[in-house]
ChimeraX commands (.cxc) that place a marker at each C-alpha (Angstrom):
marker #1 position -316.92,15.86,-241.23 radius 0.5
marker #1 position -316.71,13.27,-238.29 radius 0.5
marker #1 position -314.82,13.91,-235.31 radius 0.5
marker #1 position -311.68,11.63,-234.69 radius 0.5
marker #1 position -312.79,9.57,-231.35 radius 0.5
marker #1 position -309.54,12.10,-229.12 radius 0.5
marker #1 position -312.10,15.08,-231.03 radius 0.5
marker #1 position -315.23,13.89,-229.65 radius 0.5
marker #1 position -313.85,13.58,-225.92 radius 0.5
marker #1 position -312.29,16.79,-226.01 radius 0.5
marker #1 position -315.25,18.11,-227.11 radius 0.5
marker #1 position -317.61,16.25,-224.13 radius 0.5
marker #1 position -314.95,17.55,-221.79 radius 0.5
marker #1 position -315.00,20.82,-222.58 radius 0.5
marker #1 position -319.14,21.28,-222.77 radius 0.5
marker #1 position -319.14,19.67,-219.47 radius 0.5
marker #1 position -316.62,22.55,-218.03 radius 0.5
marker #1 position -318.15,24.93,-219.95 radius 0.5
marker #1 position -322.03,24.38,-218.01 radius 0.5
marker #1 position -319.61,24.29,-214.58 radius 0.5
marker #1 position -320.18,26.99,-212.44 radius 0.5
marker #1 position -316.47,27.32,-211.69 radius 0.5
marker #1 position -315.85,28.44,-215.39 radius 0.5
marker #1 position -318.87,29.74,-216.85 radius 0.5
marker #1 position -318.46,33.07,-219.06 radius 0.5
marker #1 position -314.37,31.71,-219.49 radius 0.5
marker #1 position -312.80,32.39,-222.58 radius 0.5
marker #1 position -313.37,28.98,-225.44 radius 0.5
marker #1 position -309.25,29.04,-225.34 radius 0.5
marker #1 position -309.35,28.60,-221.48 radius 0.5
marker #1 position -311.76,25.75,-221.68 radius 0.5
marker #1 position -309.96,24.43,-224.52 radius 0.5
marker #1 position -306.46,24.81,-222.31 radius 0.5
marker #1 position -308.37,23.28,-219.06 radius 0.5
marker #1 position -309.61,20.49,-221.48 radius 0.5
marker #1 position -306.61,19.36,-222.70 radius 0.5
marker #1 position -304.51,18.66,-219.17 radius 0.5
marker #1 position -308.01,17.02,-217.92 radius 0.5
marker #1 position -308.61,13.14,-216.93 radius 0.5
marker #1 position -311.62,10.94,-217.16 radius 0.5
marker #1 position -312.15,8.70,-214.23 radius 0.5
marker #1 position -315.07,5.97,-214.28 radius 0.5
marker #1 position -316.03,4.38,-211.05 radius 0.5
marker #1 position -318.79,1.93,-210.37 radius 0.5
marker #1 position -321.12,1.67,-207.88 radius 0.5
marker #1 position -319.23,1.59,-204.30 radius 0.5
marker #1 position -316.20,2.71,-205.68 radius 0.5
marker #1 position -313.91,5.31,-203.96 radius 0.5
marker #1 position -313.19,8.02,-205.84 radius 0.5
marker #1 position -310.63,8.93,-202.75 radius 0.5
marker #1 position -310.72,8.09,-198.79 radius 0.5
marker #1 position -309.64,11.08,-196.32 radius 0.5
marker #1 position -306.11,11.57,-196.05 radius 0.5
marker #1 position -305.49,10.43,-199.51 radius 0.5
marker #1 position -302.38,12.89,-201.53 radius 0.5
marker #1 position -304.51,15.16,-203.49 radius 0.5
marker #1 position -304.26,14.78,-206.82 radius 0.5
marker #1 position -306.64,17.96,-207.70 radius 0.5
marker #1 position -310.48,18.93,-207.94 radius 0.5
marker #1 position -313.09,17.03,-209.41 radius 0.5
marker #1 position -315.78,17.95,-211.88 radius 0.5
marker #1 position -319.32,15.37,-212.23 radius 0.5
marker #1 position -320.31,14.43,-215.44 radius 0.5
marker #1 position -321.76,11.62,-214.85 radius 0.5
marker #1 position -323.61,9.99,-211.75 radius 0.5
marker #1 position -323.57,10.96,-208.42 radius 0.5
marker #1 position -320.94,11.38,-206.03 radius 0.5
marker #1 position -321.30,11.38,-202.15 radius 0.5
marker #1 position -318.68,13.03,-199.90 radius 0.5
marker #1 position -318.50,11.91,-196.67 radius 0.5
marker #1 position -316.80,11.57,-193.08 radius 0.5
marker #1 position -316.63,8.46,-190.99 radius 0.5
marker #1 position -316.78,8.79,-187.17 radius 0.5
marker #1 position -314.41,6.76,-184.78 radius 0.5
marker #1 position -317.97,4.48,-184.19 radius 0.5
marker #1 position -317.58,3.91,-187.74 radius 0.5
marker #1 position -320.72,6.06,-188.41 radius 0.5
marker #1 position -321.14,7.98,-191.89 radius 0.5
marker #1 position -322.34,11.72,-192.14 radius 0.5
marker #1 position -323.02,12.37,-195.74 radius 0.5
marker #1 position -321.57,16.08,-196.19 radius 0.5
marker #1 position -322.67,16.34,-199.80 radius 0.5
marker #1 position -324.07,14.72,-202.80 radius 0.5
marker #1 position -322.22,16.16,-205.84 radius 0.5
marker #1 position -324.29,15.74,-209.47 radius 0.5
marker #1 position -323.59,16.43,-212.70 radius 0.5
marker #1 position -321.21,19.96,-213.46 radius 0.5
marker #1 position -320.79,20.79,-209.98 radius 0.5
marker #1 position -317.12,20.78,-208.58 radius 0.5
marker #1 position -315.67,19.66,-205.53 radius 0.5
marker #1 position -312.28,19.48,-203.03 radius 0.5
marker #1 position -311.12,23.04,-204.69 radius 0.5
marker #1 position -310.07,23.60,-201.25 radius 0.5
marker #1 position -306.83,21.00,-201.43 radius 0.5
marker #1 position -305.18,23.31,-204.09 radius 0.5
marker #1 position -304.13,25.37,-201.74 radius 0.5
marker #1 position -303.00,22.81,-199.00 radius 0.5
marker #1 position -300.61,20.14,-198.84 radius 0.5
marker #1 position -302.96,18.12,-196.71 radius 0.5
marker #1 position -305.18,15.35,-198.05 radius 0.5
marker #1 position -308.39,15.41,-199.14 radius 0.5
marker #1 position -310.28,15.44,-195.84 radius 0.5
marker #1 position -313.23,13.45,-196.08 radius 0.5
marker #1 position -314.40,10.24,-198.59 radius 0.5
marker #1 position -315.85,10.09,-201.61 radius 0.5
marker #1 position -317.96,7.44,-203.56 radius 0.5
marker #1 position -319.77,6.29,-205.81 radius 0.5
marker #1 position -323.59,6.12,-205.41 radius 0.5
marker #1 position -323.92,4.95,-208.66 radius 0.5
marker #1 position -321.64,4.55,-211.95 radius 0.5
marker #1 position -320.04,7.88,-212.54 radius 0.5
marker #1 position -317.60,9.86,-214.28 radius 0.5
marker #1 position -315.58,12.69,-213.21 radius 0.5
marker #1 position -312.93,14.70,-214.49 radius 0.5
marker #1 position -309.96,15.27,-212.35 radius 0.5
marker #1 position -308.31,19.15,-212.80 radius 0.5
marker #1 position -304.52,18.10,-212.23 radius 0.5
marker #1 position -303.30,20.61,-209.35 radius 0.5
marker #1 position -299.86,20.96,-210.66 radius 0.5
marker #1 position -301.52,21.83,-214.22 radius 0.5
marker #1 position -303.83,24.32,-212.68 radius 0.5
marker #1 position -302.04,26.04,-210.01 radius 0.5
marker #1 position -299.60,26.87,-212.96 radius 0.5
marker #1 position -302.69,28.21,-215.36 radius 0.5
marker #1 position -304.05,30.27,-211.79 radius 0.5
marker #1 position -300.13,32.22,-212.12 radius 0.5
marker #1 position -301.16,33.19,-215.41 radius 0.5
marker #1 position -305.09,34.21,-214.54 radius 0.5
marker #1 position -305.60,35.32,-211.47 radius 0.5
marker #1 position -309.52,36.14,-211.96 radius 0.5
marker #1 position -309.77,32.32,-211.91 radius 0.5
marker #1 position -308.52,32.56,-208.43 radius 0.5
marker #1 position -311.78,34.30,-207.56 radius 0.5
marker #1 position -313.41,32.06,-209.01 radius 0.5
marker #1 position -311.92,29.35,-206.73 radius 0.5
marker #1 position -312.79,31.71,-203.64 radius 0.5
marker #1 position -316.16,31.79,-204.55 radius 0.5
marker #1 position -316.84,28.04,-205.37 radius 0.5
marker #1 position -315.52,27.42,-202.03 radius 0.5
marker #1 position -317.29,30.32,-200.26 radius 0.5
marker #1 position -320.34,27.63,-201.45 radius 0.5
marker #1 position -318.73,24.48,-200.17 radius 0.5
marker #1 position -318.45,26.14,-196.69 radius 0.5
marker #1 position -322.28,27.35,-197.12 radius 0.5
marker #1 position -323.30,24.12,-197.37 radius 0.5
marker #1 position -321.43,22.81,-194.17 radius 0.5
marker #1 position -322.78,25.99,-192.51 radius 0.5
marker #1 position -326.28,24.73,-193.32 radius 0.5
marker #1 position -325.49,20.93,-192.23 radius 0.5
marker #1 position -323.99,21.87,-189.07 radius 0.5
marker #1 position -327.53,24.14,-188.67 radius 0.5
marker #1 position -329.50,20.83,-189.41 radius 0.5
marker #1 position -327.21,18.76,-187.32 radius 0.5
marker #1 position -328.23,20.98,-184.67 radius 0.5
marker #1 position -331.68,20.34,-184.54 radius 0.5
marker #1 position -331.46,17.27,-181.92 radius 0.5
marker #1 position -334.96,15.78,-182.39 radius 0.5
marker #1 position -335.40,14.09,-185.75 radius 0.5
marker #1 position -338.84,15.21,-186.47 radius 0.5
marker #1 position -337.77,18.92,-186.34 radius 0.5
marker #1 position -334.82,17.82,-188.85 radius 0.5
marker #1 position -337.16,16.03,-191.14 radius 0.5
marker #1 position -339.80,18.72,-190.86 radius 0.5
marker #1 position -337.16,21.70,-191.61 radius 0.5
marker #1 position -335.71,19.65,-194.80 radius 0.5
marker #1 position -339.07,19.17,-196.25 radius 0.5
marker #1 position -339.29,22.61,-195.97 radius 0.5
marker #1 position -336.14,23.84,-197.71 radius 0.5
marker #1 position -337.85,21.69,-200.22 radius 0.5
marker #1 position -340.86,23.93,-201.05 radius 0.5
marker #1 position -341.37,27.18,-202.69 radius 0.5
marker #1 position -341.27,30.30,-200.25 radius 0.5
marker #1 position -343.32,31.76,-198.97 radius 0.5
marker #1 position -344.68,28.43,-197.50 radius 0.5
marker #1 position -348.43,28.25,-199.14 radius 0.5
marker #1 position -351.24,25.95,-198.41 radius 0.5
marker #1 position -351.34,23.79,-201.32 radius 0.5
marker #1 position -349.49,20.41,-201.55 radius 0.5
marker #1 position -346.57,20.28,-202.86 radius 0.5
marker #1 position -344.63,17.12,-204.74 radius 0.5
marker #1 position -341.22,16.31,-203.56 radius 0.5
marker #1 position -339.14,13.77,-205.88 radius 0.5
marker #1 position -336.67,12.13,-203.38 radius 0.5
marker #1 position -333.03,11.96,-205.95 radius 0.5
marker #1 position -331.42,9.86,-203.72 radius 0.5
marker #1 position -332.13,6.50,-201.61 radius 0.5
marker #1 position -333.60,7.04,-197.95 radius 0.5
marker #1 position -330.37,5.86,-196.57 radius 0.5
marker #1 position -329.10,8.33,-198.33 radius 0.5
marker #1 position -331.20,11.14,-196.55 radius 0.5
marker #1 position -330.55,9.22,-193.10 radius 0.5
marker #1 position -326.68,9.89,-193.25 radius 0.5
marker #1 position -327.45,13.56,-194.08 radius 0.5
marker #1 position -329.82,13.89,-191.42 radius 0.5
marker #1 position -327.14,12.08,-188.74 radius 0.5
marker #1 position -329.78,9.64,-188.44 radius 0.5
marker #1 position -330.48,5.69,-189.56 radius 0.5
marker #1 position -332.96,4.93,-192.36 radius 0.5
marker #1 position -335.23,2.84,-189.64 radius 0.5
marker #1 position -335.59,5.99,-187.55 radius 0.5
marker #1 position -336.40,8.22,-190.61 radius 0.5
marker #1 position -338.81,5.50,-191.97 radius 0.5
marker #1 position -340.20,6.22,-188.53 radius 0.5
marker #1 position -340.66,9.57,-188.41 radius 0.5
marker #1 position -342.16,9.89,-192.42 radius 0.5
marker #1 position -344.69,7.05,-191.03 radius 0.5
marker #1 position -345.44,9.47,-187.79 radius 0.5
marker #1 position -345.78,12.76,-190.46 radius 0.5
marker #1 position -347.93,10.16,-192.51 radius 0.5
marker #1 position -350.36,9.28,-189.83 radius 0.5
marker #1 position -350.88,12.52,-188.69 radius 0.5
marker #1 position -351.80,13.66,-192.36 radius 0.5
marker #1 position -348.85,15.70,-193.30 radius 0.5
marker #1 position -347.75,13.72,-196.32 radius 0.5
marker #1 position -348.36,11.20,-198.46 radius 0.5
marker #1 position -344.99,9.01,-199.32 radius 0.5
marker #1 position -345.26,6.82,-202.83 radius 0.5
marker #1 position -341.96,5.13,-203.99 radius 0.5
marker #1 position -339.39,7.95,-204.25 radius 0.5
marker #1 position -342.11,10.80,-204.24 radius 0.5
marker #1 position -343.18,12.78,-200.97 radius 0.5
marker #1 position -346.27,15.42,-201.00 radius 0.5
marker #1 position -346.15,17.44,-197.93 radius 0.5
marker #1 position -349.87,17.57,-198.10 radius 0.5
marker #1 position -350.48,20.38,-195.53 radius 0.5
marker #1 position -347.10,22.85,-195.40 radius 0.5
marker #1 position -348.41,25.37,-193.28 radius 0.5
marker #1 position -349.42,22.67,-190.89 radius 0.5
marker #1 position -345.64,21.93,-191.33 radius 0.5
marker #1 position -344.02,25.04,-190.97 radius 0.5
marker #1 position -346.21,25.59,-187.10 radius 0.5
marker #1 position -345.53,21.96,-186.12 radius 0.5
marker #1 position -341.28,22.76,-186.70 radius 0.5
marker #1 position -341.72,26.39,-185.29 radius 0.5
marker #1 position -343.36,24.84,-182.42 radius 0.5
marker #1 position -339.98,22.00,-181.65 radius 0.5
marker #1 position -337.47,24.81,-182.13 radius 0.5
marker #1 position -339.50,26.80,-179.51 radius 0.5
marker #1 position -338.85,23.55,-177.30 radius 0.5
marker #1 position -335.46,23.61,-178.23 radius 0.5
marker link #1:1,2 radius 0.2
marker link #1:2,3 radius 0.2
marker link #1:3,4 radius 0.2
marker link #1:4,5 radius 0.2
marker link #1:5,6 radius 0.2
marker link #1:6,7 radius 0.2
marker link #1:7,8 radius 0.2
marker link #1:8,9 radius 0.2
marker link #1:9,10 radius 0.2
marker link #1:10,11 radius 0.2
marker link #1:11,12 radius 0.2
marker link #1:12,13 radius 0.2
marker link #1:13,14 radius 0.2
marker link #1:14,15 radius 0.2
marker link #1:15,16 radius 0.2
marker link #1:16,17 radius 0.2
marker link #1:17,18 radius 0.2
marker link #1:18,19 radius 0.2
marker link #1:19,20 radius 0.2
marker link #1:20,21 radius 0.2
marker link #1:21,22 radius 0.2
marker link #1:22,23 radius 0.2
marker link #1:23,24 radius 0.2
marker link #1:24,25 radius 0.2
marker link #1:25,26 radius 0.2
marker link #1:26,27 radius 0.2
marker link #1:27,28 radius 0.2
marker link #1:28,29 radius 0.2
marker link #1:29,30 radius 0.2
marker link #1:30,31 radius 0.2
marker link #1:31,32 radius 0.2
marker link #1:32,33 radius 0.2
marker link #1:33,34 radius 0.2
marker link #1:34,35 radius 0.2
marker link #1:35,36 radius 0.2
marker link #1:36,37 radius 0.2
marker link #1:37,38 radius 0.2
marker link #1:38,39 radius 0.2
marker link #1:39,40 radius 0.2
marker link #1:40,41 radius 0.2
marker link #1:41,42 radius 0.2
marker link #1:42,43 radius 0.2
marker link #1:43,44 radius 0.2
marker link #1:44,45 radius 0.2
marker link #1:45,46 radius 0.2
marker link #1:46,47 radius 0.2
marker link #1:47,48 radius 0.2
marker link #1:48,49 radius 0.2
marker link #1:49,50 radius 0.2
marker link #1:50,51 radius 0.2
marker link #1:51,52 radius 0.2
marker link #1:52,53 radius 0.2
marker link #1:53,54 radius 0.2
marker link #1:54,55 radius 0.2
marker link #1:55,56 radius 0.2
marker link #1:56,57 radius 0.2
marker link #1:57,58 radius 0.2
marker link #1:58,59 radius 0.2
marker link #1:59,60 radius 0.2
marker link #1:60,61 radius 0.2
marker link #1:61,62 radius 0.2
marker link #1:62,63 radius 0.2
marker link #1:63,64 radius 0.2
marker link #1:64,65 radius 0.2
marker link #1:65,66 radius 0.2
marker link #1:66,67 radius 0.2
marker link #1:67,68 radius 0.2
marker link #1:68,69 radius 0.2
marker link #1:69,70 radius 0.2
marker link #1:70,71 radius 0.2
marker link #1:71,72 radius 0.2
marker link #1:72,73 radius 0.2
marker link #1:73,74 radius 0.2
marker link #1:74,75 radius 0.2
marker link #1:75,76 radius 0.2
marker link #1:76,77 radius 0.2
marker link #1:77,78 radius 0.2
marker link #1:78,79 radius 0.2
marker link #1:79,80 radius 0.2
marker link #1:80,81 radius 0.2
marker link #1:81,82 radius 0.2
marker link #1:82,83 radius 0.2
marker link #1:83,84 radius 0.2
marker link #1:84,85 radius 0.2
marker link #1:85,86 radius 0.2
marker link #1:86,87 radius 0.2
marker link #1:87,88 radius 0.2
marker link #1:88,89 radius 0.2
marker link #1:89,90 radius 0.2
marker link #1:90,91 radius 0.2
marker link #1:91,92 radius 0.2
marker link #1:92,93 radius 0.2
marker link #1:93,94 radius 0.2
marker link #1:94,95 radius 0.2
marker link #1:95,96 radius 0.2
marker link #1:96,97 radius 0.2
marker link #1:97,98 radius 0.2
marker link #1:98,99 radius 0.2
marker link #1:99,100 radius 0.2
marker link #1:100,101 radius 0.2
marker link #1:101,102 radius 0.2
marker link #1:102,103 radius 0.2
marker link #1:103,104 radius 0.2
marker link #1:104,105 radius 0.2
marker link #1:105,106 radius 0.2
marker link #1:106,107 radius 0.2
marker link #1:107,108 radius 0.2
marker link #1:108,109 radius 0.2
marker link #1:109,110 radius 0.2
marker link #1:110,111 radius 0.2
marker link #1:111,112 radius 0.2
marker link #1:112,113 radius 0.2
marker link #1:113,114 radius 0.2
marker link #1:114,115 radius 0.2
marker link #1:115,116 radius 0.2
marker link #1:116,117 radius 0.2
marker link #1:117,118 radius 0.2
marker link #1:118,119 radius 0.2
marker link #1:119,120 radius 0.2
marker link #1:120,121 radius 0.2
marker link #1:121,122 radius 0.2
marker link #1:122,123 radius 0.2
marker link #1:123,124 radius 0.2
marker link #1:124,125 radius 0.2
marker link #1:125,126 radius 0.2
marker link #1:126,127 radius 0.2
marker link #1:127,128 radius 0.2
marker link #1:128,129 radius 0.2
marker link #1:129,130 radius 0.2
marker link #1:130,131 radius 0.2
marker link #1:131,132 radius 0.2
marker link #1:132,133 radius 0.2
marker link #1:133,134 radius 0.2
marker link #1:134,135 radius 0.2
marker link #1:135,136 radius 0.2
marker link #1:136,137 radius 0.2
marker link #1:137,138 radius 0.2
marker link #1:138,139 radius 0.2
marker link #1:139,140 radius 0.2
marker link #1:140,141 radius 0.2
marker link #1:141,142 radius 0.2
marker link #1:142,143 radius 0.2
marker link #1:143,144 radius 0.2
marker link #1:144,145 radius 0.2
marker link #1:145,146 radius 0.2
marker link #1:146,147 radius 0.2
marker link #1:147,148 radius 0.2
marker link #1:148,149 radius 0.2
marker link #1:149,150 radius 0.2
marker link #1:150,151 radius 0.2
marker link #1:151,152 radius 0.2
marker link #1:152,153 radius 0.2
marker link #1:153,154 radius 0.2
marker link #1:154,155 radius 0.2
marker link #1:155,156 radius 0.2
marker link #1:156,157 radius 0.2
marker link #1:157,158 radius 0.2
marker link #1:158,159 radius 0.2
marker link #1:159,160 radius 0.2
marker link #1:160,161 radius 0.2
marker link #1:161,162 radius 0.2
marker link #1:162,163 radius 0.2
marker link #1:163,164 radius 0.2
marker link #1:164,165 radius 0.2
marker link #1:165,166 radius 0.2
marker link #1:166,167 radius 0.2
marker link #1:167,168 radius 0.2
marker link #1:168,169 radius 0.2
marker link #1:169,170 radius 0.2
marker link #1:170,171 radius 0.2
marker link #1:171,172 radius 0.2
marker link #1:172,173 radius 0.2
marker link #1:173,174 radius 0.2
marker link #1:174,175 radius 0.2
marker link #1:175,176 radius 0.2
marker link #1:176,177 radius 0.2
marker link #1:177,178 radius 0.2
marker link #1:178,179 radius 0.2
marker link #1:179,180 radius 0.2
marker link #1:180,181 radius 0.2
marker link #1:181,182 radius 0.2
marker link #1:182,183 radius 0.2
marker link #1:183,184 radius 0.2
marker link #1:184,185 radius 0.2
marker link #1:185,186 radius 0.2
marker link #1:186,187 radius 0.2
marker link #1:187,188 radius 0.2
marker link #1:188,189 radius 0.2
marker link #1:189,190 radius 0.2
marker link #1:190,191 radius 0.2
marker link #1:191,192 radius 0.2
marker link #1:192,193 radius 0.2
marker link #1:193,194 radius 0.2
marker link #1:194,195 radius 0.2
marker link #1:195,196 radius 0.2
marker link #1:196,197 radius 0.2
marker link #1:197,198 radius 0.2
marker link #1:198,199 radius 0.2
marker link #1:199,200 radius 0.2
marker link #1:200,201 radius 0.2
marker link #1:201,202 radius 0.2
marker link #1:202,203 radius 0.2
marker link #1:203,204 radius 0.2
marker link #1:204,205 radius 0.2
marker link #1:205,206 radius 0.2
marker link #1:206,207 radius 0.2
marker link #1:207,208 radius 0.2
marker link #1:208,209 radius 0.2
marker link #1:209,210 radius 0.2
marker link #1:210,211 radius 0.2
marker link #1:211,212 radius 0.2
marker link #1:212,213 radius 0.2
marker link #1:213,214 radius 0.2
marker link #1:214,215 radius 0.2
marker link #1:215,216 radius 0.2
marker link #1:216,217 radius 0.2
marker link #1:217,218 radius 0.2
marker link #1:218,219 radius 0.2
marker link #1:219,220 radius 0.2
marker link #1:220,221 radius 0.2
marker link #1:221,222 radius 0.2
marker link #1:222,223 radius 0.2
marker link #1:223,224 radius 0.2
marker link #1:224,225 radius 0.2
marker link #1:225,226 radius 0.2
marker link #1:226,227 radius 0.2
marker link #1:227,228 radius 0.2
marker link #1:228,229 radius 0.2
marker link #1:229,230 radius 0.2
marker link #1:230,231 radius 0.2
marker link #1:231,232 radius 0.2
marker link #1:232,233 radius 0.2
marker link #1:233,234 radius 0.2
marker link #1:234,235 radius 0.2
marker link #1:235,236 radius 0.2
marker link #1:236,237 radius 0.2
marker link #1:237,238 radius 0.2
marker link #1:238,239 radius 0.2
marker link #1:239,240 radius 0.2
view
């Protein structure tokens, strides 16, 4: 028998929390209860999902597109924080705060997400307080990947940033064989996360190019030599 059109979207919206990390292994009643207080939102390209300082209105779950959380400097310069993709959740942390969100998010492309209500699930937390671990952990995550941004941010000369993200990219140890990179977002993307412009990491790709450390082809990247990587960085951090 067909699903009724209210069936089917309860249905996406509860597969969709069910592959999130925040509520794998849950109970199907749970999902089903989480489901049923949860709201589509569909933004287009650009769109602002919220701006910092916005009333929170809960935590978000991707099902669709990309979303990037940033902050915007007095200069009016962007540092990308995060690029949330499909089933990962974001801004658990204003549950427990009266505060705003505390940083913008938008639209990279057209996405949906589902908004968790905080009224609706600070009540369901009262009644299942393992969730509430849950919570801790997702945001033990969050604040692992600012950890690792303000690490990056760190690194003052741009090569040594480029050279150490290519790097997270490839298997460990670091071998001797090339390996493929497929870039997932835009190189202005990257730029913002790297604190940099996309001129200056154009720049620096063009510099790894010439000196035969990659090969860049529309969005792919083959660190050609990662050895030869991995000595060039650990010799600008011992300049550092």
């Amino acid at each position: 028998m067909a699903l009724e059109p209210s069936q089917f979207r309860q249905a996406i919206t509860e597969n969709t929390l069910r592959g999130c990390q925040l509520f794998v292994g849950l109970p199907t009643a749970d999902i089903a209860a989480i489901a049923s207080f949860t709201v589509p939102k569909h933004l287009d390209k650009g769109d602002y999902l919220f701006r910092e300082g916005d009333r929170s209105e809960g935590f978000y779950v991707m099902q669709k597109g990309t979303i990037n959380v940033h902050r915007v400097s007095a200069a009016g310069k962007e540092q990308v924080i995060h690029l949330f993709r499909p089933i990962e959740s974001f801004a658990e942390a204003t549950l427990a705060t009266q505060e705003g969100y505390p940083a913008d998010a938008r639209a990279t492309e057209a996405a949906t997400v589902l908004l968790i209500p905080k009224n609706d699930f600070v009540d369901l937390l009262r009644q299942r307080p393992d969730l509430a671990l849950r919570m801790l952990a997702s945001m033990s995550q969050h604040l692992r990947v600012i950890v690792g941004l303000l690490d990056d941010l760190t690194l003052k000369d741009m090569e040594t940033r480029l050279a150490n993200w290519l790097l997270k990219q490839c298997p460990r140890p670091v071998g001797a064989a090339p390996v493929e990179i497929k870039l997932d977002r835009t190189k202005r993307v990257l730029a913002a996360e790297m604190g940099t412009t996309s001129e200056t990491l154009s720049r620096t790709l063009a510099k790894f190019r010439d000196q035969r450390l990659l090969r860049v082809k529309g969005n792919t990247v083959v660190v050609t030599r990662p050895r030869e990587l991995q000595k060039l960085l650990q010799q600008h951090l011992g300049e550092l």
